[in-house]
Biopython code that builds the backbone (N, CA, C, O; Angstrom):
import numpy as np
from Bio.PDB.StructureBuilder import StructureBuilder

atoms = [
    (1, "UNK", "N", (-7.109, 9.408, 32.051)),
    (1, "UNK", "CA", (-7.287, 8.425, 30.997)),
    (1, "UNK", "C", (-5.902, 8.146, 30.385)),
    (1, "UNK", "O", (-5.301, 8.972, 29.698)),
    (2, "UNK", "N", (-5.485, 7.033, 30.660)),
    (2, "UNK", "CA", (-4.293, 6.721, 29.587)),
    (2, "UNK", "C", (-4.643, 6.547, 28.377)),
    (2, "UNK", "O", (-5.762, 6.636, 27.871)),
    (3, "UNK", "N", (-3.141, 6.166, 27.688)),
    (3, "UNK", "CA", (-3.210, 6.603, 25.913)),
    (3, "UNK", "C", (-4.276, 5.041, 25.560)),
    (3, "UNK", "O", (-5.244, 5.103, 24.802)),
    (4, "UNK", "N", (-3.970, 4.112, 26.066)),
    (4, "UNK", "CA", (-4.669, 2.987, 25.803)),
    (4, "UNK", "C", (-5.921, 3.128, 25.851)),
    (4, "UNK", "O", (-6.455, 2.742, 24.811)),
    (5, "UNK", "N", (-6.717, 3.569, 26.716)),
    (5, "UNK", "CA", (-8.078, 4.032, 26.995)),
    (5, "UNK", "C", (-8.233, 5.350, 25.987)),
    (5, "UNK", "O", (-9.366, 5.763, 25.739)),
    (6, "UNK", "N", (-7.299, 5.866, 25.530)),
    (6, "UNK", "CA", (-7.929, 6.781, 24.314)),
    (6, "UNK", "C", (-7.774, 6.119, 23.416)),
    (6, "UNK", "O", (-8.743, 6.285, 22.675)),
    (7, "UNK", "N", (-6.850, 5.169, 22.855)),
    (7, "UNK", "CA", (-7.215, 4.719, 21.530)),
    (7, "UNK", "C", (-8.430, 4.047, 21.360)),
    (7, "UNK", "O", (-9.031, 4.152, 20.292)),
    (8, "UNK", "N", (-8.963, 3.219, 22.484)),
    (8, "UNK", "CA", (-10.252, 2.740, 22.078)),
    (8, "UNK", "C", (-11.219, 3.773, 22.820)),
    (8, "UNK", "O", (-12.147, 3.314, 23.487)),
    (9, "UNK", "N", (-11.087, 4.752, 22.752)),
    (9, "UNK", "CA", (-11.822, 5.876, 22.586)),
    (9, "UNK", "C", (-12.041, 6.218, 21.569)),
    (9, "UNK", "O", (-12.754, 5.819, 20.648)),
    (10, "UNK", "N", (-11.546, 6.822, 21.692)),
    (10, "UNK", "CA", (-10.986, 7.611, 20.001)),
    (10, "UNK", "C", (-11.078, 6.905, 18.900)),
    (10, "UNK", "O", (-11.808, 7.373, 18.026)),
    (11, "UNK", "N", (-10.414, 5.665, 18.641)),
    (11, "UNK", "CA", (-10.606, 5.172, 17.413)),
    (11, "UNK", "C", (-11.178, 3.759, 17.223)),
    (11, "UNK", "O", (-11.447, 3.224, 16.148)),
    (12, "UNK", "N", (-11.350, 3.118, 18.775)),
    (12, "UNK", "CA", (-12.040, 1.936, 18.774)),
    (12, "UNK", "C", (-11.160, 0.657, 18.735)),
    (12, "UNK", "O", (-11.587, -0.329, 18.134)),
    (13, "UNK", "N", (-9.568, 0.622, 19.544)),
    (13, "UNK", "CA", (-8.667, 0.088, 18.903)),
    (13, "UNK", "C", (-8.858, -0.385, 20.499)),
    (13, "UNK", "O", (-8.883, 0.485, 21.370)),
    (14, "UNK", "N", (-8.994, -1.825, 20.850)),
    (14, "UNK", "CA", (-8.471, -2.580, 22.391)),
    (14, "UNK", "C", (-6.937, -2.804, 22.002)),
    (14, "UNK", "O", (-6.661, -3.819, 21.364)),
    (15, "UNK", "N", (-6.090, -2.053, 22.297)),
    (15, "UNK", "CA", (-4.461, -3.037, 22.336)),
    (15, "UNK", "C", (-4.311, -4.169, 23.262)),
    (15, "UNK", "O", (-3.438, -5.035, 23.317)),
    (16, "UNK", "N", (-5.390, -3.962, 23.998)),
    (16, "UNK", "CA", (-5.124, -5.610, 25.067)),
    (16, "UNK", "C", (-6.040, -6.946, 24.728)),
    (16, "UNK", "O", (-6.366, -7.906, 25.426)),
    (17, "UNK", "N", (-6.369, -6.517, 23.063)),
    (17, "UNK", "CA", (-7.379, -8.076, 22.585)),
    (17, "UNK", "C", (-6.609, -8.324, 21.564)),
    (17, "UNK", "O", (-6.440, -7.142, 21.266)),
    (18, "UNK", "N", (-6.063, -8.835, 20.858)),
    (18, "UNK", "CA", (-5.964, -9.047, 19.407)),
    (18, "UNK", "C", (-6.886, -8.621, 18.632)),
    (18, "UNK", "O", (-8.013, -8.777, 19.103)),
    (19, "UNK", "N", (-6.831, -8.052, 17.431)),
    (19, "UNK", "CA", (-7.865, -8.051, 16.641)),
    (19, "UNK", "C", (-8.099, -9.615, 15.535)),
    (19, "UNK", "O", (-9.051, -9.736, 14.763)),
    (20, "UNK", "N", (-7.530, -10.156, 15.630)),
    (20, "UNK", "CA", (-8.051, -11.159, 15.125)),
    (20, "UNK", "C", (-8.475, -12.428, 15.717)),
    (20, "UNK", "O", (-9.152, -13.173, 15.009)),
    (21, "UNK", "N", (-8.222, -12.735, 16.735)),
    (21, "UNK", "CA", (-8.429, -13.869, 17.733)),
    (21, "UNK", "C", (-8.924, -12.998, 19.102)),
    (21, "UNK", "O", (-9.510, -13.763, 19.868)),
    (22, "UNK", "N", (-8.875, -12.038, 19.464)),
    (22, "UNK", "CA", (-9.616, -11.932, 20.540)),
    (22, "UNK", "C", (-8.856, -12.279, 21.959)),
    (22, "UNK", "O", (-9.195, -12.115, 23.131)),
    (23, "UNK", "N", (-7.711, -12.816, 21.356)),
    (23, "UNK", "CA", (-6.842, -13.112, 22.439)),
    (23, "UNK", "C", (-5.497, -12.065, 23.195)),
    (23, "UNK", "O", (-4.735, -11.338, 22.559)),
    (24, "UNK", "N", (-5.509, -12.206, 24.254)),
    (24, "UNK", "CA", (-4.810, -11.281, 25.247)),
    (24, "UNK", "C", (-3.385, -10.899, 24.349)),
    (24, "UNK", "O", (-2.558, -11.730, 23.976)),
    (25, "UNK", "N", (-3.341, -9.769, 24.165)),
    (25, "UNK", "CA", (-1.645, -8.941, 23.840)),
    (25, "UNK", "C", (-1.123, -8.892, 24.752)),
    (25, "UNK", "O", (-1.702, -8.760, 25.830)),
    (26, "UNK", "N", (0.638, -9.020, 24.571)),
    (26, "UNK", "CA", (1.491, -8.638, 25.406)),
    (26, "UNK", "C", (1.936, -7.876, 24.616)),
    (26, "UNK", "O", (2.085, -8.247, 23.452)),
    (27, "UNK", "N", (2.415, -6.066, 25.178)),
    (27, "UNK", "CA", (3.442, -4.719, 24.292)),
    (27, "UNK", "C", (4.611, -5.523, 24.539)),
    (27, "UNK", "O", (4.875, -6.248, 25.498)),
    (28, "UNK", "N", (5.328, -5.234, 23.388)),
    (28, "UNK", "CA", (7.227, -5.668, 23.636)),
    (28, "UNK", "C", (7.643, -4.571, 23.101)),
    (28, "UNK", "O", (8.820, -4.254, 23.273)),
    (29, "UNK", "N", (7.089, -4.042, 22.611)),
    (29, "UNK", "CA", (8.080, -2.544, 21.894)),
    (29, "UNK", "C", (7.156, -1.154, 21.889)),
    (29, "UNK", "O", (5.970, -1.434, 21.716)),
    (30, "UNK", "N", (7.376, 0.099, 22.018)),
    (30, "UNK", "CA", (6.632, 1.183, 20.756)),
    (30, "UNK", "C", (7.517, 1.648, 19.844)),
    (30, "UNK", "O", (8.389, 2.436, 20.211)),
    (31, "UNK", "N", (7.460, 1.377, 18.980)),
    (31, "UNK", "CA", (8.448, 1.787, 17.923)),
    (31, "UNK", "C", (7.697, 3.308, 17.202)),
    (31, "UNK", "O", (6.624, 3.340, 16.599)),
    (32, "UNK", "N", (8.694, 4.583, 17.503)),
    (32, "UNK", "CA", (8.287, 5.536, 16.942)),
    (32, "UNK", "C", (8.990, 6.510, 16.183)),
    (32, "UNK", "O", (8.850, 7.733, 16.195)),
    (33, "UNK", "N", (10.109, 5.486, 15.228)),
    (33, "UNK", "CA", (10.414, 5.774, 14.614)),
    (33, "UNK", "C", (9.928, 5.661, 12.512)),
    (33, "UNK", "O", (9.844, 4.696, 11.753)),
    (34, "UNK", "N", (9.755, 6.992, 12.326)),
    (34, "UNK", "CA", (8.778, 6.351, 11.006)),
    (34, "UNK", "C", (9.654, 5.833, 9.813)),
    (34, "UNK", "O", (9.185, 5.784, 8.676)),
    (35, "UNK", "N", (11.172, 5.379, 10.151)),
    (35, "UNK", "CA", (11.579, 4.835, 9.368)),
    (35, "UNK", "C", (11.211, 2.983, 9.552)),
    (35, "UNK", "O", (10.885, 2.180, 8.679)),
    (36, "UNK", "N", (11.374, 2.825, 10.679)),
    (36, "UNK", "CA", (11.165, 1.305, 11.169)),
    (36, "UNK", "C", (9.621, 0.935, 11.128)),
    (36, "UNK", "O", (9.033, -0.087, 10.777)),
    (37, "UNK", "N", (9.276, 1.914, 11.524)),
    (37, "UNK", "CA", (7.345, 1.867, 11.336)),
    (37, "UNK", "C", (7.020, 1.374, 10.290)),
    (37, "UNK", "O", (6.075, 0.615, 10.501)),
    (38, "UNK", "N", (7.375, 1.402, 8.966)),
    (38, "UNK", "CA", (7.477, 1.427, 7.526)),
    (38, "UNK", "C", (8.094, 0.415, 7.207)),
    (38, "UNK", "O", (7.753, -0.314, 6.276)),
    (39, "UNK", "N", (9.320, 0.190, 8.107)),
    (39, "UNK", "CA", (10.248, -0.931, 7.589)),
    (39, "UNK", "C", (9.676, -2.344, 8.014)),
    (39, "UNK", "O", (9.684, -3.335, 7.284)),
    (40, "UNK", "N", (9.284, -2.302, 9.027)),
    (40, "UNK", "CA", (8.621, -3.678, 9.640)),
    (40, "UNK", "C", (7.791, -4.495, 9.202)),
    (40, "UNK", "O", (8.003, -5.704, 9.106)),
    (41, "UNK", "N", (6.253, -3.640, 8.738)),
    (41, "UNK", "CA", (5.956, -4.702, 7.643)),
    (41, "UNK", "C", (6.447, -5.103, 6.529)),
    (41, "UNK", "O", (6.425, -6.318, 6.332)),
    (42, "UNK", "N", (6.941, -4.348, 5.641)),
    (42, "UNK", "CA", (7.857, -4.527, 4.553)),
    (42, "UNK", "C", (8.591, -5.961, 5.070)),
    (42, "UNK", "O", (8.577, -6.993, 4.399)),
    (43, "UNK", "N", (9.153, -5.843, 6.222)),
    (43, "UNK", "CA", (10.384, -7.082, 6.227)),
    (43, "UNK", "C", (9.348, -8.149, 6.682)),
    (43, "UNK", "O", (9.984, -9.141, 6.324)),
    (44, "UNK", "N", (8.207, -8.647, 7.215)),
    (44, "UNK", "CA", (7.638, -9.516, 7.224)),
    (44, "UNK", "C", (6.625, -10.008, 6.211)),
    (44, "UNK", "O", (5.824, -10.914, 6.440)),
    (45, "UNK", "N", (6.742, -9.213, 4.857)),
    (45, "UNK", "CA", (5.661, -9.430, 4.310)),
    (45, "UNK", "C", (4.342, -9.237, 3.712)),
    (45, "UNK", "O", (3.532, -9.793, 2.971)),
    (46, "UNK", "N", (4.518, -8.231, 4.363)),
    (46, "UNK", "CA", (2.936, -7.252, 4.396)),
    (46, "UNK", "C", (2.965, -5.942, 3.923)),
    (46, "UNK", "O", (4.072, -5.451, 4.143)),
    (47, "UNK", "N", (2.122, -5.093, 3.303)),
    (47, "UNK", "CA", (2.199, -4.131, 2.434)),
    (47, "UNK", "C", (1.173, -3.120, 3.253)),
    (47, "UNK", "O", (0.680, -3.583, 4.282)),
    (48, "UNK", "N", (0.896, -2.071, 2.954)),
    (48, "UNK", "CA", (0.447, -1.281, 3.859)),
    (48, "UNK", "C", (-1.555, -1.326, 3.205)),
    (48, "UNK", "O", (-2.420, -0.657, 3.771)),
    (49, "UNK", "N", (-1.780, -2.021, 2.281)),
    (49, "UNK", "CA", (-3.273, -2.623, 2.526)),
    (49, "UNK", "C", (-3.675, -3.719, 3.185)),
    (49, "UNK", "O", (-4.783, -3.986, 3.650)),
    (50, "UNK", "N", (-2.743, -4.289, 3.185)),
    (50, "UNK", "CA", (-2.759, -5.482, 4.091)),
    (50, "UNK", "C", (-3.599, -4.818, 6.156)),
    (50, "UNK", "O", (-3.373, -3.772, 6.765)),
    (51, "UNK", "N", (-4.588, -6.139, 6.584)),
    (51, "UNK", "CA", (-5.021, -5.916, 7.385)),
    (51, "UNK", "C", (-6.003, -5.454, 7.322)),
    (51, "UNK", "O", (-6.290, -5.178, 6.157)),
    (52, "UNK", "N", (-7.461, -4.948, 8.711)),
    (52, "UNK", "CA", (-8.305, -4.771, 8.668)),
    (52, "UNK", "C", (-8.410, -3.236, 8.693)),
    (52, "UNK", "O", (-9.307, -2.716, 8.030)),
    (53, "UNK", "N", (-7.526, -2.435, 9.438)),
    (53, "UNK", "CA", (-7.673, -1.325, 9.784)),
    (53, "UNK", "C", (-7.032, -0.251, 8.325)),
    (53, "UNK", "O", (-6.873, 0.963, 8.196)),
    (54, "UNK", "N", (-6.776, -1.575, 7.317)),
    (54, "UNK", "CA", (-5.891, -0.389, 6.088)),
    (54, "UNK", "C", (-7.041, 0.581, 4.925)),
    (54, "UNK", "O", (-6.455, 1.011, 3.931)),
    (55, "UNK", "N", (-8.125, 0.820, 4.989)),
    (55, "UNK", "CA", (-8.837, 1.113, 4.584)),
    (55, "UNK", "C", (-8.988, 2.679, 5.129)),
    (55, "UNK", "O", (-8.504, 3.032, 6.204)),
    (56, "UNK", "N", (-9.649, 3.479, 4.335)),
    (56, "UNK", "CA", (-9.586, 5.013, 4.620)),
    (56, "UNK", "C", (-10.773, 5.125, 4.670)),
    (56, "UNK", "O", (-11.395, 4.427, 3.870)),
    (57, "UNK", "N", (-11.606, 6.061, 5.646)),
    (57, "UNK", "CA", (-13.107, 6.220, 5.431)),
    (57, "UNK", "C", (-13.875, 6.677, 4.457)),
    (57, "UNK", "O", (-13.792, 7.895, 4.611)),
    (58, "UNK", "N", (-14.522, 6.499, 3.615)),
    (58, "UNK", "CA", (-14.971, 7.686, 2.287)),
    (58, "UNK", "C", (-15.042, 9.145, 2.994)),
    (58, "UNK", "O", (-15.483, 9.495, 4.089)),
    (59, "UNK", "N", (-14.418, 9.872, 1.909)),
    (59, "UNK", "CA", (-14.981, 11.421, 2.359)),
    (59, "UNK", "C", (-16.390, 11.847, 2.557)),
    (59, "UNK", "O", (-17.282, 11.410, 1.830)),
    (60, "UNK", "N", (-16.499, 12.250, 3.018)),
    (60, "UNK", "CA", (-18.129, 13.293, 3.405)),
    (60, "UNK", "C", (-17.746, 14.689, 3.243)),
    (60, "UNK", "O", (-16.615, 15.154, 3.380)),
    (61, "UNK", "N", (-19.224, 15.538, 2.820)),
    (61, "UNK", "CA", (-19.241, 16.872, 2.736)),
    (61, "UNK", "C", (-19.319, 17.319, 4.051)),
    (61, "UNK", "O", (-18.956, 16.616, 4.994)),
    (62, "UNK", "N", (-19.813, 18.548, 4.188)),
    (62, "UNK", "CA", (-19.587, 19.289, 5.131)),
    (62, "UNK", "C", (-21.201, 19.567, 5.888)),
    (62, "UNK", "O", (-22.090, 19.811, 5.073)),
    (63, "UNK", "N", (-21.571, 19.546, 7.221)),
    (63, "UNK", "CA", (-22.359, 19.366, 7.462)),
    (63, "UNK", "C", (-23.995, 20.301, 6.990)),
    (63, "UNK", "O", (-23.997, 21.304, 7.703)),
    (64, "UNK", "N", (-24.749, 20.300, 6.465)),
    (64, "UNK", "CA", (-25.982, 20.971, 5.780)),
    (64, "UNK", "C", (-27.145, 21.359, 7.004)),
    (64, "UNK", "O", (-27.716, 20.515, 7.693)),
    (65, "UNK", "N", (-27.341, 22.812, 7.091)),
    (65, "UNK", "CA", (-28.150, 23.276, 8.236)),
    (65, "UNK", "C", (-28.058, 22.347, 9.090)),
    (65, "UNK", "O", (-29.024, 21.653, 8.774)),
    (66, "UNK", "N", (-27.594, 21.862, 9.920)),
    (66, "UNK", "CA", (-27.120, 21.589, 11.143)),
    (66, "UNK", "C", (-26.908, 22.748, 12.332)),
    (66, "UNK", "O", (-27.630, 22.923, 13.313)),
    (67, "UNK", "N", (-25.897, 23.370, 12.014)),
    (67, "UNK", "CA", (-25.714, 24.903, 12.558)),
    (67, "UNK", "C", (-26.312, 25.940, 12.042)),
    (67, "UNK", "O", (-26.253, 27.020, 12.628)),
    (68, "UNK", "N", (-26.910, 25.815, 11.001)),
    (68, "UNK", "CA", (-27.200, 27.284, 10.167)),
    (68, "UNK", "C", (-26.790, 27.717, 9.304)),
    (68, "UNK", "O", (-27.369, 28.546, 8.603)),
    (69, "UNK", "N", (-25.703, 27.284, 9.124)),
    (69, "UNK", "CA", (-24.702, 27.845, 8.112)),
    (69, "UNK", "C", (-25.458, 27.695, 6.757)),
    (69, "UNK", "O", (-25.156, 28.475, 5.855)),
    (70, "UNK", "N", (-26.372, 26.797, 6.555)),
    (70, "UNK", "CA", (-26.529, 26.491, 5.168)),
    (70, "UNK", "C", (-27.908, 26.921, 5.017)),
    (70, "UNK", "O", (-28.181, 26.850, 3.819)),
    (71, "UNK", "N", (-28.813, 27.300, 5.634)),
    (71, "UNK", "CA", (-30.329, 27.149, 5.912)),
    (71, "UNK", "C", (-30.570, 28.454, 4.969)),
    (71, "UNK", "O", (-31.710, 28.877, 4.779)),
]
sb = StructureBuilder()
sb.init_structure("model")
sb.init_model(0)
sb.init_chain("A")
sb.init_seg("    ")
for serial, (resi, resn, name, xyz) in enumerate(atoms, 1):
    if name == "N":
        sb.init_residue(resn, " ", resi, " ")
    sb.init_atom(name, np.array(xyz, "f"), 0.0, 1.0, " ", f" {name:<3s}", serial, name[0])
structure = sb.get_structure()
């Protein structure tokens, strides 16, 4: 499995659709540096709520008799 096939595994992410149009991506970069990571939207504009994916999941407790643990 490549990393592409795990992200939309894993987190449900196609890198080969757009998420907003649905239309075909081309990669030109991976940038993995977390200074530029940071810097990039900043220089176009965009703030780190910006977008669909900027949202955090609500927390949840911990699972209740499921395993036993709680029963």
């Amino acid at each position: 499995m490549n990393w592409a096939q795990r992200l939309k595994r894993v987190f449900g992410i196609d890198i080969h659709a757009c998420e907003f149009d649905g239309g075909a991506v081309k990669i030109i970069a991976s940038i993995e540096e977390p200074e530029l990571i940071e810097a990039i939207p900043a220089h176009v504009g965009l703030n780190r709520t910006d977008g669909p994916r900027s949202h955090t999941p609500a927390a949840r407790g911990p699972p209740e008799g499921e395993f036993g643990f709680f029963d």
